[in-house]
C-alpha positions in Angstrom: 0.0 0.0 0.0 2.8 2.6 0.5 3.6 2.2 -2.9 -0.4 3.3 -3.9 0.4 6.0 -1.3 3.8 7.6 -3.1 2.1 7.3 -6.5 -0.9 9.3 -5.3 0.8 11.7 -3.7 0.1 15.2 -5.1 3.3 16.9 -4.3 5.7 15.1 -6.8 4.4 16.8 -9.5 4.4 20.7 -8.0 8.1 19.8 -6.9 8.6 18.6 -10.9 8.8 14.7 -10.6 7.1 12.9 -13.0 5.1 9.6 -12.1 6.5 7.6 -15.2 5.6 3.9 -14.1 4.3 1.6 -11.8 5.0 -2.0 -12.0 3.3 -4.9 -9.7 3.5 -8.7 -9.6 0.1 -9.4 -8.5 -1.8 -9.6 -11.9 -5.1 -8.3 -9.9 -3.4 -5.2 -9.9 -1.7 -4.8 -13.2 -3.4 -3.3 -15.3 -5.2 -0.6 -13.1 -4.9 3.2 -13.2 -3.1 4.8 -10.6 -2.8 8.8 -11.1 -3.5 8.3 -14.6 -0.5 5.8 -14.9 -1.6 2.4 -15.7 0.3 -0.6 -13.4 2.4 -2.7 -15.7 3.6 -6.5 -14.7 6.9 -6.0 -12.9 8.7 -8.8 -16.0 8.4 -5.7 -18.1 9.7 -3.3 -15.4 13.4 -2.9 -17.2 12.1 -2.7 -21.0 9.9 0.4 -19.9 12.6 1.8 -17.7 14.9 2.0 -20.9 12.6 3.3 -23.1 11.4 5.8 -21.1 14.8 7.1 -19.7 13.5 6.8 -16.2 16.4 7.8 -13.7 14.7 7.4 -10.6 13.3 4.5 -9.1 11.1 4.1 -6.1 11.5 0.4 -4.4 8.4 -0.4 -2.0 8.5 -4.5 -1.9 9.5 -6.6 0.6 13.0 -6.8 2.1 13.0 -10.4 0.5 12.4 -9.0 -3.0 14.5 -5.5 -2.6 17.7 -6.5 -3.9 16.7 -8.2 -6.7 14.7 -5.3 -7.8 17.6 -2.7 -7.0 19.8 -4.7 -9.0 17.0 -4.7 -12.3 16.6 -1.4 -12.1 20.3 -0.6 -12.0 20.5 -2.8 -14.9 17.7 -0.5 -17.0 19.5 2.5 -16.6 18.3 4.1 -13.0 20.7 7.0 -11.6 19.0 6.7 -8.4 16.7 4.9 -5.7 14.8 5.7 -3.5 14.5 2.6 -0.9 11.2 1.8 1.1 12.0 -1.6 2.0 13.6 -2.9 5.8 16.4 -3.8 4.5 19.9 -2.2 3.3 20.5 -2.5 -0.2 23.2 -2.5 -2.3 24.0 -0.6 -5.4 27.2 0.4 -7.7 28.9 3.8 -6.3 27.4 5.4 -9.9 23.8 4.9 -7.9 22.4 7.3 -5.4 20.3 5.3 -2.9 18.2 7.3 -0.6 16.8 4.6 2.5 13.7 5.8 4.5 13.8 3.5 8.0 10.0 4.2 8.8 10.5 3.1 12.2 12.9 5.9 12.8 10.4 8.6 12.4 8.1 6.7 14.6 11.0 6.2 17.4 12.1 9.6 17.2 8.2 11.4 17.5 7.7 8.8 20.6 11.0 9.8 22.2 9.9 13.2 21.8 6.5 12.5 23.3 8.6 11.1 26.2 10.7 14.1 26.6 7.5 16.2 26.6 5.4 14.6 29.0 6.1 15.1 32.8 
């Protein structure tokens, strides 16, 4: 879902990213619309990266999957990633990768609560 949550997020666009593609491996989902992109299987995920010159990439699988998709991205041609998944990655030095621990934000706004709180 946070992958439907980044795609629809309104902001992107304003700050002058493109939403180029959006690739799934549950064929329930291909196919659909998502901000007027439609989801495409992910076995066509470097083909479309290529021919569309995409240079960033947005990883939002699970930390089982995440390597494997960093490194087919790479492959296609992505300058950078941005990494959703619990795990570290690894990419070529060319590659910026960008890793959002979720669980960070939510540990630091609880210590702060704590701190706050007599």
């Amino acid at each position: 879902h946070l992958g439907w949550a980044l795609a629809n997020y309104r902001n992107f666009a304003s700050m002058g990213f493109h939403l180029a593609a959006l690739f799934d491996q549950n064929p329930a989902l291909v196919g659909q619309v998502i901000s007027g992109v439609e989801v495409g299987p992910v076995s066509e995920m470097e083909t479309v990266i290529a021919d569309r010159n995409i240079q960033i990439g947005v990883i939002t699988v699970p930390a089982t999957e995440a390597q494997a998709i960093a490194d087919r991205m790479v492959a296609a041609g992505v300058h950078g990633i941005w990494n959703f998944a619990p795990v570290r990655i690894k990419v070529p030095d060319s590659v910026q990768l960008v890793s959002e621990d979720l669980s960070v934000g939510l540990t630091t706004l609880s210590y702060h609560l704590r701190r706050q709180t007599p």
